[in-house]
MOPAC internal coordinates of N, CA, C and O (Angstrom, degrees):
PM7 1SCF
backbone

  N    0.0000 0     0.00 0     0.00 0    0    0    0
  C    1.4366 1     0.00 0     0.00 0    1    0    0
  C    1.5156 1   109.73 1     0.00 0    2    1    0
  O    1.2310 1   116.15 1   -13.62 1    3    2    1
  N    1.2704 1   124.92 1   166.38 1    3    2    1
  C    1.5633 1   120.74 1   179.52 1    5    3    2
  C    1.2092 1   102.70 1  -108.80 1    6    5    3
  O    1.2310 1   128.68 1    13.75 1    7    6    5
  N    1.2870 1   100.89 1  -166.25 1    7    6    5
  C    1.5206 1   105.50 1  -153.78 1    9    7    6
  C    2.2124 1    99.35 1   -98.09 1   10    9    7
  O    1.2310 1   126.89 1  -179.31 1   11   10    9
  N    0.9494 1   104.36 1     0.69 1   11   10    9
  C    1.3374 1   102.00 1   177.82 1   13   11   10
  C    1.8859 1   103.51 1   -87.94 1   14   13   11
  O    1.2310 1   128.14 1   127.51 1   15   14   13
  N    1.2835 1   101.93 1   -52.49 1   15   14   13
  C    1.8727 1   107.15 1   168.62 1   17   15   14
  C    1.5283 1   101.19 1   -43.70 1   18   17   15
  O    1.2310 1   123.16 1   124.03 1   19   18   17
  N    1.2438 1   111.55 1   -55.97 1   19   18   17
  C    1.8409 1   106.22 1  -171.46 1   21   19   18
  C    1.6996 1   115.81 1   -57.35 1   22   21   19
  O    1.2310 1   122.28 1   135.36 1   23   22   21
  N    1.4020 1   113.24 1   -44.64 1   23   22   21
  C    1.2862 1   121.75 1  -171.47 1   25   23   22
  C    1.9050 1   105.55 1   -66.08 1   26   25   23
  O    1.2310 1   130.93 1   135.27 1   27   26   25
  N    1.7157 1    96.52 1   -44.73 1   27   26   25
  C    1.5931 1   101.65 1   162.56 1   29   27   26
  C    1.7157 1   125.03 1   -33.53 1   30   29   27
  O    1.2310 1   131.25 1   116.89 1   31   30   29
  N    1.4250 1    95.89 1   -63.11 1   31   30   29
  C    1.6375 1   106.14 1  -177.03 1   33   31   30
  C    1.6169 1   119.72 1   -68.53 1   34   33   31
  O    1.2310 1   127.41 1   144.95 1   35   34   33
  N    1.4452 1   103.35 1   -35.05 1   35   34   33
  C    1.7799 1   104.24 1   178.79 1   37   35   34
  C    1.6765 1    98.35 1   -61.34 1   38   37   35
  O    1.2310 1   122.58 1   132.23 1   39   38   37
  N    1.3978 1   112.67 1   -47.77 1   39   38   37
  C    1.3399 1   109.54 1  -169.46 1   41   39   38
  C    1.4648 1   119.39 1   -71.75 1   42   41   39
  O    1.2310 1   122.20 1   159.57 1   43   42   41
  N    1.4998 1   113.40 1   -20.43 1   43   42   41
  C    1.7655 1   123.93 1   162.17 1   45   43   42
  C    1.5625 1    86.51 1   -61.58 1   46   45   43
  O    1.2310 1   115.22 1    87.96 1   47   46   45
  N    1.3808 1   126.68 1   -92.04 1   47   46   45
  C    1.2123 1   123.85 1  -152.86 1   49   47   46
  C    1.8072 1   124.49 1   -53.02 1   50   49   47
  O    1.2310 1   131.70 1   149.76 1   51   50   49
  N    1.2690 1    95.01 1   -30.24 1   51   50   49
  C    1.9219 1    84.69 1   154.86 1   53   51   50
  C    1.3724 1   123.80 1   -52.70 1   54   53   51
  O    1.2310 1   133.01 1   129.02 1   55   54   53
  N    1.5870 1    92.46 1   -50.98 1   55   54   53
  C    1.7659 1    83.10 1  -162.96 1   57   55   54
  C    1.7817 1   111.88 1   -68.09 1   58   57   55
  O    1.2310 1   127.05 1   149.34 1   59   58   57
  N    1.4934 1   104.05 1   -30.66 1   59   58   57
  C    1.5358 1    98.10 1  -177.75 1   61   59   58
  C    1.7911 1   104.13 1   -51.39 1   62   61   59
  O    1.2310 1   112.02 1   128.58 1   63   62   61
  N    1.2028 1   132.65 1   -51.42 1   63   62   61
  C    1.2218 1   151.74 1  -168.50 1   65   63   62
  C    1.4307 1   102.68 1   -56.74 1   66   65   63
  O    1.2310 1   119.87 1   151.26 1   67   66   65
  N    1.5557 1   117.85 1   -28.74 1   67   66   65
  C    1.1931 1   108.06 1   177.76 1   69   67   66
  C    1.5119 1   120.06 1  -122.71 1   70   69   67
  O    1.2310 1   135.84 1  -154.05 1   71   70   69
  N    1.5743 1    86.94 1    25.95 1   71   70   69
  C    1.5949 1   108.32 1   167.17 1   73   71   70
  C    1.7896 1   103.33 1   -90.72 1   74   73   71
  O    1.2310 1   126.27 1   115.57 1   75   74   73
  N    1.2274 1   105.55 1   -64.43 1   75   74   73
  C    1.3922 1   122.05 1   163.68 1   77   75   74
  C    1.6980 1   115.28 1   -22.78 1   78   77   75
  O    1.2310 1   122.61 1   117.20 1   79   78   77
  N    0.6532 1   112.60 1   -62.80 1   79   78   77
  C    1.2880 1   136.81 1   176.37 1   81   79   78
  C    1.8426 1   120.78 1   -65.53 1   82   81   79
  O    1.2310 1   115.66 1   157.45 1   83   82   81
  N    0.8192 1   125.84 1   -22.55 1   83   82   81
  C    1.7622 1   142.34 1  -169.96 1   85   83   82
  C    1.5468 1    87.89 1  -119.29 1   86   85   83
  O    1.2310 1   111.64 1   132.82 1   87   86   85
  N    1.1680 1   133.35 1   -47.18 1   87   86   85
  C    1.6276 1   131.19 1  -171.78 1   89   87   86
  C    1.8427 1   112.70 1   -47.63 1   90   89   87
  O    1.2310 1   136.86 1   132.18 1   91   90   89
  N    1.6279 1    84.95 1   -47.82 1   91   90   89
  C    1.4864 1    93.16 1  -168.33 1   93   91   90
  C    1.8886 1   113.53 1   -82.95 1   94   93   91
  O    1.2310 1   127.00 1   171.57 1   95   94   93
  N    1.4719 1   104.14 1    -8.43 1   95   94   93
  C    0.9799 1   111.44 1   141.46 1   97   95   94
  C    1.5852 1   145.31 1   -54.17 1   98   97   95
  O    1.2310 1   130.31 1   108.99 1   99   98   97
  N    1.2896 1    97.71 1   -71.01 1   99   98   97
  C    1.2969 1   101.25 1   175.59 1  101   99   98
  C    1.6150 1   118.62 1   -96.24 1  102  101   99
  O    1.2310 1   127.32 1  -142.10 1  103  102  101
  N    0.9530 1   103.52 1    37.90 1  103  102  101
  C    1.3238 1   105.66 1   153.76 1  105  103  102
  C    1.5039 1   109.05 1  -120.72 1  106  105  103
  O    1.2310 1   115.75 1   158.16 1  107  106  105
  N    1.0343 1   125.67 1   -21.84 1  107  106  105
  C    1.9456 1   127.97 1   141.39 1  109  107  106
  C    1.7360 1   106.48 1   -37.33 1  110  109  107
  O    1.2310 1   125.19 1   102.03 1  111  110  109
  N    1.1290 1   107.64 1   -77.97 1  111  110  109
  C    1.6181 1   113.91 1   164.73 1  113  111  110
  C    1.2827 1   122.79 1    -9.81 1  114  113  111
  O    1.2310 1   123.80 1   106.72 1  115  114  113
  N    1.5696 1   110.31 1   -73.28 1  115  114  113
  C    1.2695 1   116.83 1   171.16 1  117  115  114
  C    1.4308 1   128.65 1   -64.10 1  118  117  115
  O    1.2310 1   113.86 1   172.48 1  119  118  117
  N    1.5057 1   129.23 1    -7.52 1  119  118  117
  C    0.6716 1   127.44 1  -177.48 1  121  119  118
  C    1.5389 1   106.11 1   -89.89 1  122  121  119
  O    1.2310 1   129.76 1   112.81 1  123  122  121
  N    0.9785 1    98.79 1   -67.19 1  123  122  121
  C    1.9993 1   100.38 1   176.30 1  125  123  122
  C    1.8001 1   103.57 1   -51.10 1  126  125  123
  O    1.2310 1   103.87 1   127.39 1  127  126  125
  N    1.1524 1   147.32 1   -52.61 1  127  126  125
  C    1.3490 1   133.46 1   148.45 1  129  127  126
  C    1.5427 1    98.31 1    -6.69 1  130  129  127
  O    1.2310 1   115.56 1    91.82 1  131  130  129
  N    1.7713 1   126.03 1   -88.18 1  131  130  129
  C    1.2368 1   113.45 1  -152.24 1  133  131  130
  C    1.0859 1   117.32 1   -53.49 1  134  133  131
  O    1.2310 1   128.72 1   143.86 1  135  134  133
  N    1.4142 1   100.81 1   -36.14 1  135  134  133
  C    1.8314 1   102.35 1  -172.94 1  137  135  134
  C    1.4926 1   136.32 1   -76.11 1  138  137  135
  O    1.2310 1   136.23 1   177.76 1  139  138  137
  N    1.6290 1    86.18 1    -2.24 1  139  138  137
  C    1.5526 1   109.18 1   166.72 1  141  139  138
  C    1.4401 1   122.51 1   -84.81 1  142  141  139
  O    1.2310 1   122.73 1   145.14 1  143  142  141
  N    1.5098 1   112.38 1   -34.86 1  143  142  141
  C    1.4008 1   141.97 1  -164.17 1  145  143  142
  C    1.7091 1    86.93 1   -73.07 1  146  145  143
  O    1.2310 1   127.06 1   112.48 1  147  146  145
  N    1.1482 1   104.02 1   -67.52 1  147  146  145
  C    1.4515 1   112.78 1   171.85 1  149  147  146
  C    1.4896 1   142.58 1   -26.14 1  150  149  147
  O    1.2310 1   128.58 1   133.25 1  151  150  149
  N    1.7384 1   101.09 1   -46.75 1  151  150  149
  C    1.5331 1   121.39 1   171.24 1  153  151  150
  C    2.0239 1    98.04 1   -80.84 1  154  153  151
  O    1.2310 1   121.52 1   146.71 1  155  154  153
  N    1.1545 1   114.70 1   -33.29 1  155  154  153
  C    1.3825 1   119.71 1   178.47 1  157  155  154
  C    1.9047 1    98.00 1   -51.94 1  158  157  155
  O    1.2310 1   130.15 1    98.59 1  159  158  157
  N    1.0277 1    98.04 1   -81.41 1  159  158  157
  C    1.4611 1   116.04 1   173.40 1  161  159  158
  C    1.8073 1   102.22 1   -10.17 1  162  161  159
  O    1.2310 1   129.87 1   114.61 1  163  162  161
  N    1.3078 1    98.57 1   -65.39 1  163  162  161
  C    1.8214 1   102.27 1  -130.12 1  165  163  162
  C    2.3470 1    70.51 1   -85.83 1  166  165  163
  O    1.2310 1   122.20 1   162.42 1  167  166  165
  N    1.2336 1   113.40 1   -17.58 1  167  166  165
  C    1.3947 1    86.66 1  -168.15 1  169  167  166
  C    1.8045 1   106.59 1  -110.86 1  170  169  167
  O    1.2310 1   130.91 1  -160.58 1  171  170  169
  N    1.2330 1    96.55 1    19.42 1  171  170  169
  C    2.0521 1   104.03 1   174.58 1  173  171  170
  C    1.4802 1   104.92 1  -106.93 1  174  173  171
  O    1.2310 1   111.33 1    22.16 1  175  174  173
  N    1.4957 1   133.93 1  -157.84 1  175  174  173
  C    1.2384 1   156.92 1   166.25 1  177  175  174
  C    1.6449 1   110.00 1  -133.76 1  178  177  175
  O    1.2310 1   123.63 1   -50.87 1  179  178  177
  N    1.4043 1   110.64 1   129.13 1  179  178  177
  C    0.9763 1   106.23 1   164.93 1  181  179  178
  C    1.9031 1   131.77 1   -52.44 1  182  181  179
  O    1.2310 1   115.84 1   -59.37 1  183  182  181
  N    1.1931 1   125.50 1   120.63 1  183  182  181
  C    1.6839 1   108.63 1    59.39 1  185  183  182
  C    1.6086 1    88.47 1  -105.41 1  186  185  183
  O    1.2310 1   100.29 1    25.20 1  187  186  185
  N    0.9247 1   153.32 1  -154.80 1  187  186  185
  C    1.3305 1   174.08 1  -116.62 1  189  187  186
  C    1.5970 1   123.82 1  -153.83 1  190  189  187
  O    1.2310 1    96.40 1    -6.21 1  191  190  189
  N    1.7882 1   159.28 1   173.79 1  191  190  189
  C    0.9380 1   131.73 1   111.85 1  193  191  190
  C    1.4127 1   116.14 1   -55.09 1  194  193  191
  O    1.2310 1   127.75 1   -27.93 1  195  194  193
  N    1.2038 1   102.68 1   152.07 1  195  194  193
  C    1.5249 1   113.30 1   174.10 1  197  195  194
  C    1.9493 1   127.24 1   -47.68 1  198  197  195
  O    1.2310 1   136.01 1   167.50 1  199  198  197
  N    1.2952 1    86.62 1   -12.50 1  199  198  197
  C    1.3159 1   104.15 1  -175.60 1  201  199  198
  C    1.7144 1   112.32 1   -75.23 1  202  201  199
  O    1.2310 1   127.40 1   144.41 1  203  202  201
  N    1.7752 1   103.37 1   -35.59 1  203  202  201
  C    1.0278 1   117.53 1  -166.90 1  205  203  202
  C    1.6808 1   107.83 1   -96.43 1  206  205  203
  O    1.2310 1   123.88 1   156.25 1  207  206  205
  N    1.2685 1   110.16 1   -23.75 1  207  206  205
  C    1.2354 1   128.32 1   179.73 1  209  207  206
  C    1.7392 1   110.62 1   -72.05 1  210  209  207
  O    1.2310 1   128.53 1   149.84 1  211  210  209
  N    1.2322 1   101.17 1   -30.16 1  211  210  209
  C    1.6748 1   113.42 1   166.48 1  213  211  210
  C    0.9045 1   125.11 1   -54.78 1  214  213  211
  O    1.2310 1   121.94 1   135.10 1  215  214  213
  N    1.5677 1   113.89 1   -44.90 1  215  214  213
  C    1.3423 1   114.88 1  -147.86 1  217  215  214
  C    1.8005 1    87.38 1  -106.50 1  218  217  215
  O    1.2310 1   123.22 1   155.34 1  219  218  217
  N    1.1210 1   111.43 1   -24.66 1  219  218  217
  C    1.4897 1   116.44 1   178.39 1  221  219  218
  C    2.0462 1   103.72 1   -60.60 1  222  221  219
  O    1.2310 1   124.98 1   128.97 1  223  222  221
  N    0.9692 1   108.05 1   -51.03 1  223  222  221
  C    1.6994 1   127.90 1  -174.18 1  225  223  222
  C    1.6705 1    86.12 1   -60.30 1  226  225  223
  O    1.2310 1   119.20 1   132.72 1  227  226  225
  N    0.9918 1   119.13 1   -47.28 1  227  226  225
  C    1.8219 1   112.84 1  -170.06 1  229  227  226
  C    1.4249 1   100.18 1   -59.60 1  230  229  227
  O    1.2310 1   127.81 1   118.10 1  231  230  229
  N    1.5758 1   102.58 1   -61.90 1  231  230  229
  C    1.5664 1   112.47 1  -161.51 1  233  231  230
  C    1.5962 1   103.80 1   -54.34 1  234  233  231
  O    1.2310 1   123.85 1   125.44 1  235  234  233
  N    1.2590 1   110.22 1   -54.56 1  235  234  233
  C    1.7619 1   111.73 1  -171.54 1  237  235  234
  C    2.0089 1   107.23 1   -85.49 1  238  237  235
  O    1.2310 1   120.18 1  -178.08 1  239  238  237
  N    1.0619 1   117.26 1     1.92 1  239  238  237
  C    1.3831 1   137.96 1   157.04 1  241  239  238
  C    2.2705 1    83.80 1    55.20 1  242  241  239
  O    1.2310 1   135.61 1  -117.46 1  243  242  241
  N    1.2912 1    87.40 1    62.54 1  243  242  241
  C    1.7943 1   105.01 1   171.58 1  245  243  242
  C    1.2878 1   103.30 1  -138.67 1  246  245  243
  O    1.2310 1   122.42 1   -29.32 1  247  246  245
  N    2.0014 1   112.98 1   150.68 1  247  246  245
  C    1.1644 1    80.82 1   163.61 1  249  247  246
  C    1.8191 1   130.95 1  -107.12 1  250  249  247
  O    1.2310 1   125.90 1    -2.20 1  251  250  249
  N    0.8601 1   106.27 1   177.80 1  251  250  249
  C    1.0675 1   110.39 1  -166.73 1  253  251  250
  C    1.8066 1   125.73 1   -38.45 1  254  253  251
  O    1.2310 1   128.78 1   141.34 1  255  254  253
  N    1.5538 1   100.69 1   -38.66 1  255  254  253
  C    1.5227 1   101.03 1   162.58 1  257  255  254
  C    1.6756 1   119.48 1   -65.03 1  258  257  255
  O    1.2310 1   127.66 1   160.99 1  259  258  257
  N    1.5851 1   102.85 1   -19.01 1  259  258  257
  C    1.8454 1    93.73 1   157.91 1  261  259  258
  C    0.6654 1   126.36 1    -5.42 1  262  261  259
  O    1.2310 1   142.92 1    77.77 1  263  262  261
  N    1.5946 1    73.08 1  -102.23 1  263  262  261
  C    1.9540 1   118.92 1  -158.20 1  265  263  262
  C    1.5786 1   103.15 1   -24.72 1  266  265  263
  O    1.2310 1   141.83 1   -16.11 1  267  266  265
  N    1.4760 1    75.21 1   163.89 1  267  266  265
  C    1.7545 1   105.55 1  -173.88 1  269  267  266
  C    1.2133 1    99.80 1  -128.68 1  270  269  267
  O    1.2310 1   105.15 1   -18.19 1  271  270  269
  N    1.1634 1   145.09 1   161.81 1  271  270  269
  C    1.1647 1   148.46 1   165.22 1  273  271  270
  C    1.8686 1   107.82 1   -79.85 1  274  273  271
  O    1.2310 1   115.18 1   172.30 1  275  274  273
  N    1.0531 1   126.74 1    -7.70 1  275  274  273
  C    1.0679 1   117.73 1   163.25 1  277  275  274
  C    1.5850 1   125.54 1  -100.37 1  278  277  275
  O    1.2310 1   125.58 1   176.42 1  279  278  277
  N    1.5698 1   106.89 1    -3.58 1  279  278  277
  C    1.4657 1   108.37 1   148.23 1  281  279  278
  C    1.2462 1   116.56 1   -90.68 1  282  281  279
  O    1.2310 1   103.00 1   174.65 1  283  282  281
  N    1.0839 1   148.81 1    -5.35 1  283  282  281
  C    1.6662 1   132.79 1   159.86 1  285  283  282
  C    1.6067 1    94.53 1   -83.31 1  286  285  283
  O    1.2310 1   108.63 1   135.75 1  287  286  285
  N    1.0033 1   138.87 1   -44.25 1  287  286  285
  C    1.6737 1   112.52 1   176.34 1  289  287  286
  C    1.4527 1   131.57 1   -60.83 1  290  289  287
  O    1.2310 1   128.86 1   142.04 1  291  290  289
  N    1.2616 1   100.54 1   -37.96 1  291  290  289
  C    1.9629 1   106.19 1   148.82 1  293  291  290
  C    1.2496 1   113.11 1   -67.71 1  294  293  291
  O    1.2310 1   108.70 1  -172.56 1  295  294  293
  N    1.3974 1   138.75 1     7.44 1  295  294  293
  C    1.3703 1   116.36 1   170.25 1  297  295  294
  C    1.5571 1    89.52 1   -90.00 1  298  297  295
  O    1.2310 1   125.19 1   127.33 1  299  298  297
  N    1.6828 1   107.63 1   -52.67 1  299  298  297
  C    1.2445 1   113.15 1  -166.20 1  301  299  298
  C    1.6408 1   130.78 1   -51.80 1  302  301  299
  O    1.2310 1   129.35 1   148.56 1  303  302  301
  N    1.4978 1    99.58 1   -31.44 1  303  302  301
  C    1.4871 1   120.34 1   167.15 1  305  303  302
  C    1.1666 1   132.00 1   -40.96 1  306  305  303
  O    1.2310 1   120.10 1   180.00 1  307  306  305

């Protein structure tokens, strides 16, 4: 193989390696996010900051002018 195929594959195989690696990260990330989003939730009134209203529209995959306030308490539930 030449040296352009080789440089190809080291650089495939980094990035998988540093896919691997960033995944298990941020999916830590996301987790404390929800559980923050969550305490936000249970201690505001709807409607939300927008911040929270985002992440609510992701989770219940609506958008945000939806929501009801009785679907973010069944999410939260």
């Amino acid at each position: 193989m030449g040296q352009r195929r080789e440089r190809m594959d080291k650089r495939l195989a980094r990035a998988k390696a540093t896919r691997e690696i960033n995944s298990v990260k941020k999916e830590a990330e996301q987790d404390r996010r929800d559980a923050h989003m969550v305490e936000l939730i249970k201690a505001g009134e709807f409607p939300y900051t927008p911040g929270v209203m985002s992440w609510v529209s992701l989770k219940l995959d609506k958008k945000a002018s939806q929501l009801k306030p009785e679907d973010v308490q069944g999410l939260v539930s």
